[in-house]
BADOMI-998564 format. One line per field, with one value per residue (C-alpha): z, y, x; residue number from 0. Coordinates in Angstrom, 2 decimals. Layout:
N
c3 = [Z:...]
c2 = [Y:...]
c1 = [X:...]
k = [NUM:...]
END
This chain:
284
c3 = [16.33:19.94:18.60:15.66:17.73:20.44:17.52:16.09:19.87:20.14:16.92:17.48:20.85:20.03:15.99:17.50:18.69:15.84:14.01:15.90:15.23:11.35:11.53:14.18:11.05:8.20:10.24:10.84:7.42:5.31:7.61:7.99:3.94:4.06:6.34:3.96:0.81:2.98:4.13:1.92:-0.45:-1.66:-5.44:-7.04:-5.84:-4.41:-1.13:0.19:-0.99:0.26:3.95:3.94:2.87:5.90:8.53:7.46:8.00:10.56:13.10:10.04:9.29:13.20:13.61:10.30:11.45:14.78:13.08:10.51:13.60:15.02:11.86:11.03:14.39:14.14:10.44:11.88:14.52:12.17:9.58:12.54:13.68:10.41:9.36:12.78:12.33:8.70:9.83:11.98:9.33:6.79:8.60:5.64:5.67:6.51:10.46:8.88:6.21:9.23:10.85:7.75:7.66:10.97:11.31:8.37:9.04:13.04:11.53:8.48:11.47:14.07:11.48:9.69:12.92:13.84:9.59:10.35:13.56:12.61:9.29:11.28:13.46:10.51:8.52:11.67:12.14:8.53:8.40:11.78:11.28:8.31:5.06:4.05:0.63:-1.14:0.08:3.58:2.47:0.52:3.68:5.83:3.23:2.46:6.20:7.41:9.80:6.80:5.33:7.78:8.89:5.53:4.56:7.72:6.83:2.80:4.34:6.54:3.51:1.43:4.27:4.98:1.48:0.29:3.86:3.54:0.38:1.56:3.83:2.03:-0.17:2.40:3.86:1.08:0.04:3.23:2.39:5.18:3.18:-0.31:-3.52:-3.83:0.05:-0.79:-4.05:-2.51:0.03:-2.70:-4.16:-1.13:-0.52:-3.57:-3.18:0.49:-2.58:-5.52:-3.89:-6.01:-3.76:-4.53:-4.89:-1.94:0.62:-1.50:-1.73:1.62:3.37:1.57:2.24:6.09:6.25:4.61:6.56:9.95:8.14:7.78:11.18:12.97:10.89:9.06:5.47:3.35:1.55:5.15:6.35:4.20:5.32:6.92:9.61:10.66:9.66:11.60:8.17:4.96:2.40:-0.32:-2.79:-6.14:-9.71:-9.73:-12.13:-15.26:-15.67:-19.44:-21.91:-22.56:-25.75:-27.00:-25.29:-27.19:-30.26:-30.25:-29.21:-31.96:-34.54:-33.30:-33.84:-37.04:-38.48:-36.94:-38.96:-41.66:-41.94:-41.06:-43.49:-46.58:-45.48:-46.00:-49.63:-47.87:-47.62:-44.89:-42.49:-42.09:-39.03:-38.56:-38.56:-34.89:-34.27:-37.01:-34.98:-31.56:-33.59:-34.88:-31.60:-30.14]
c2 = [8.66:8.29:5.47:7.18:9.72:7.64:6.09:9.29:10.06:7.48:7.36:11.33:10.12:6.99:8.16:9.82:6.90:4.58:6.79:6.04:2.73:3.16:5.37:2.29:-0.38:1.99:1.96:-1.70:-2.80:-0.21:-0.74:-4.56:-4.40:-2.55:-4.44:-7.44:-5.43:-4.47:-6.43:-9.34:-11.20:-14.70:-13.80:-17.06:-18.77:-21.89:-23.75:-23.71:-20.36:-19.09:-20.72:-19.65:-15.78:-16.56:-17.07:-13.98:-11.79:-13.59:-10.03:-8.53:-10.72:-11.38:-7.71:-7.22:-9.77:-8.38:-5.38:-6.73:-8.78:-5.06:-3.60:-6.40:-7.02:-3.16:-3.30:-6.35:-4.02:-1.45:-3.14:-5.06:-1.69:0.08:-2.77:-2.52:1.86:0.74:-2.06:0.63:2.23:-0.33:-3.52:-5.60:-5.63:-9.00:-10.20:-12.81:-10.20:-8.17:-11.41:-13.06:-9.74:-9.33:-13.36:-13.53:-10.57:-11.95:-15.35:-14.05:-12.06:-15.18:-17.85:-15.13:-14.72:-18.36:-19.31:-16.72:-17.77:-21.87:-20.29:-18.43:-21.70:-24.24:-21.87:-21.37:-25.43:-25.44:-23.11:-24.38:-28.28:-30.67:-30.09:-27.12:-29.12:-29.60:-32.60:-31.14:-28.01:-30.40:-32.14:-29.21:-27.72:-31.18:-31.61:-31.77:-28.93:-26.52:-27.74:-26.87:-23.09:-22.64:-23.78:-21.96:-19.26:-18.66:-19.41:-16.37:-14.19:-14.95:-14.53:-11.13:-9.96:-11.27:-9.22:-6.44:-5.73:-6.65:-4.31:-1.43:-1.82:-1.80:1.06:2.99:2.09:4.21:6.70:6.96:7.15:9.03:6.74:7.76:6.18:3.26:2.64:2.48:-0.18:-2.47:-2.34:-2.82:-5.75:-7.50:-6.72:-9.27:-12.29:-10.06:-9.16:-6.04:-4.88:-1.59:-1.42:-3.21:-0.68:2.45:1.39:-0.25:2.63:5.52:3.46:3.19:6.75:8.13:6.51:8.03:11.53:10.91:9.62:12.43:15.10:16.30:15.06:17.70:18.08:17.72:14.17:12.78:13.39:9.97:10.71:13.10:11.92:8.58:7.04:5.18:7.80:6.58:8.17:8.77:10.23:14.11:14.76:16.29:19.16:20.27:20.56:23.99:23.98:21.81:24.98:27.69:25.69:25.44:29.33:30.51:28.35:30.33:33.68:32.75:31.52:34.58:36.66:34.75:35.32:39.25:39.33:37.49:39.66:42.66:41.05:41.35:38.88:37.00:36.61:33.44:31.54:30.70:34.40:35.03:31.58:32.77:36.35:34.52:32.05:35.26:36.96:34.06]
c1 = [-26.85:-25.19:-23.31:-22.01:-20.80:-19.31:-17.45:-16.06:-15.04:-13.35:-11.40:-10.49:-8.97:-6.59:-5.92:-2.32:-1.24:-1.96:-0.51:3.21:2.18:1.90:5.17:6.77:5.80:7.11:10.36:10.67:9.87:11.86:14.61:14.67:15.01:17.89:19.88:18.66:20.24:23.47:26.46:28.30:26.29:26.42:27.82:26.07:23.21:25.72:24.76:28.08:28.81:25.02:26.07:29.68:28.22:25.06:27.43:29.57:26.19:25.01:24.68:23.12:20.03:19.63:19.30:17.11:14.83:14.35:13.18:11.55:9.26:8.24:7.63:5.19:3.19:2.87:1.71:-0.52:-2.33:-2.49:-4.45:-6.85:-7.71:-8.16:-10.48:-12.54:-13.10:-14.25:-16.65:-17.77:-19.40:-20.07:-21.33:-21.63:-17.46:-16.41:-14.98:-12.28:-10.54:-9.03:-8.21:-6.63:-4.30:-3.28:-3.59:-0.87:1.48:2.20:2.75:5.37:6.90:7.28:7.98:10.86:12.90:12.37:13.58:16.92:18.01:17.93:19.66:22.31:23.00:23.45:25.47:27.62:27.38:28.86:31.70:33.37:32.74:33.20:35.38:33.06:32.04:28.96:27.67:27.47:25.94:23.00:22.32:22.34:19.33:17.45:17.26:13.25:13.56:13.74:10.46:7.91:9.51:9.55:6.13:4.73:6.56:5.21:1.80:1.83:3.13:0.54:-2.90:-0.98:-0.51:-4.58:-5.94:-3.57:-5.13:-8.62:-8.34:-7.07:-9.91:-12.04:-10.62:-10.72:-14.28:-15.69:-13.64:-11.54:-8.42:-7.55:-7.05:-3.19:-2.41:-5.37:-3.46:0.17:-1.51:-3.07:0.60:2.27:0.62:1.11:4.87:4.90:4.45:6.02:9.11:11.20:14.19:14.40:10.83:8.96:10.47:9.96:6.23:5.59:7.55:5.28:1.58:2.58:3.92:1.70:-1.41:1.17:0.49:-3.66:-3.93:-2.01:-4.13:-1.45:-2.65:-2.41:-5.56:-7.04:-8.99:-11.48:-15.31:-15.65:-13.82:-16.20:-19.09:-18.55:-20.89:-19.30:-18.93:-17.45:-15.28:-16.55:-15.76:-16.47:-19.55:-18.87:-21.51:-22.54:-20.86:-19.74:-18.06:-21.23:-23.34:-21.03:-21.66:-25.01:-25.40:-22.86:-25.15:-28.39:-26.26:-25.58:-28.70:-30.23:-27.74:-28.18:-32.08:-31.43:-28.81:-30.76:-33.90:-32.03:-30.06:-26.46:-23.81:-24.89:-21.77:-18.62:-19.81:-16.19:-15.20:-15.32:-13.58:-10.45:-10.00:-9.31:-6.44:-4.85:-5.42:-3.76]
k = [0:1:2:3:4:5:6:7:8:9:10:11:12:13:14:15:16:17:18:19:20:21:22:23:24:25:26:27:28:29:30:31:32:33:34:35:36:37:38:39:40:41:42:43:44:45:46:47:48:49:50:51:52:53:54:55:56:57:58:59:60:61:62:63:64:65:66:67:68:69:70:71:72:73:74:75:76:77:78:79:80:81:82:83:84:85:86:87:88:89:90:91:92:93:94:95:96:97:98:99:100:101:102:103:104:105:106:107:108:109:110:111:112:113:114:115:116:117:118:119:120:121:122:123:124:125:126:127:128:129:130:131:132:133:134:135:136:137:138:139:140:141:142:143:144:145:146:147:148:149:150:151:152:153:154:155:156:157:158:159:160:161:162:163:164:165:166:167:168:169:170:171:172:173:174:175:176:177:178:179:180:181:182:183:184:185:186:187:188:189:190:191:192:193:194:195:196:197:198:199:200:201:202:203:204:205:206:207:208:209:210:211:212:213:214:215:216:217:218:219:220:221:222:223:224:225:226:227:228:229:230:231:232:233:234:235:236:237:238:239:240:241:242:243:244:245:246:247:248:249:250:251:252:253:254:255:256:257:258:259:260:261:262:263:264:265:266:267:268:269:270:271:272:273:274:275:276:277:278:279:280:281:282:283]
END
């Protein structure tokens, strides 16, 4: 019992500042996808065109991947520690899912900067050397120092978006989150594969802000019992009790076949069942 309470100590003391670090990620990543969707863009998918547009934005996608690095190593922390508080209470939940998130999003956020800046220089390399045509632009891209960024780079994606998930399940199965931020999280890490422009910030943006909210007790239906419990307590579907139209039903029939009998013992018309039922509609 000490332990459990030591545990809910310590999660009342450091949930503030995780909490900047949810809002820090929300930041970078909604932000980094905006600078991505801003500036001049390539208008066909060209190689010279692509390089002659890269060099053009070359501030723009320097600065967006910058950001994009924060946002990510603080999603990455975020999810490591999330995963830990949850293990906490549920010590079945598995070591390697927090690592395979946080694992994944530090490697998409190293191996993106590193993809931009060699990006940036052979675009630059491009425009100011050579005749600018076609041929150039398919060595620049066939080159082998494209291949292993950018395998590195797709590998990261996808252990951050299987975790991320993971962990938002897992999360959510002790209860330490509602379904609607648990469900924005299982989204927004399908979007780090399934990509959707407008989308993947909207969603991404909301999950991490909204988990800011939660951890800085500011949630609006209040924190979910696990919190204070310190134990797993999992969310489930609210009960349905009785029946009560079957329960008006069934008492309305014993009325009526009580009438009835009264009624037949006494030779009068015994009475509509649906009479009472035809008042209330013209009530209505």
């Amino acid at each position: 019992m000490a332990i459990v309470s030591d545990q809910v100590q310590y999660e009342s003391r450091t949930r503030s500042r995780w909490a900047v670090v949810a809002f820090v990620a929300a930041i970078g990543l909604v932000l980094s996808q905006l600078l991505e969707l801003s500036g001049p863009q390539p208008p066909v998918s060209e190689a010279t065109v692509t390089l002659i547009t890269e060099n053009a934005r070359a501030t723009i996608d320097l600065i967006g991947s910058a950001v994009d690095m924060i946002g990510l190593l603080a999603m990455s922390a975020l999810v490591y520690w999330l995963h830990r508080i949850s293990q906490a209470r549920e010590p079945t939940l598995r070591t390697a899912t927090r690592w395979t998130a946080s694992g994944g999003a530090a490697i998409a956020a190293v191996m993106a900067m590193v993809y931009t800046v060699l990006f940036t220089i052979k675009a630059h390399q491009f425009v100011t050397t050579g005749n600018q045509g076609y041929p150039e632009a398919a060595h620049l891209f066939s080159s082998s120092i494209w291949f292993l960024p950018q395998l590195v780079l797709e590998l990261g994606d996808l252990l951050m978006a299987v975790g991320v998930v993971l962990v938002v399940l897992s999360v959510m199965r002790v209860g330490l989150i509602p379904r609607t931020i648990g469900y924005a999280g299982v989204v927004a890490g399908a979007l780090f594969i399934i990509g959707v422009p407008l989308l993947t910030p909207i969603v991404q943006g909301f999950w991490l802000a909204s988990t800011a909210v939660l951890l800085y007790r500011r949630w609006p239906s209040g924190d979910p019992p696990a919190w204070e419990s310190g134990t797993a307590m999992p969310w489930t579907p609210l009960q349905r009790g009785p029946d009560q139209r079957g329960t008006k039903a069934q008492r309305r029939r014993r009325v009526s076949d009580s009438e009835v009998f009264a009624a037949v013992e006494s030779h009068e018309t015994p009475p509509n069942p649906r009479a009472g039922r035809a008042k209330r509609k013209r009530r209505k």
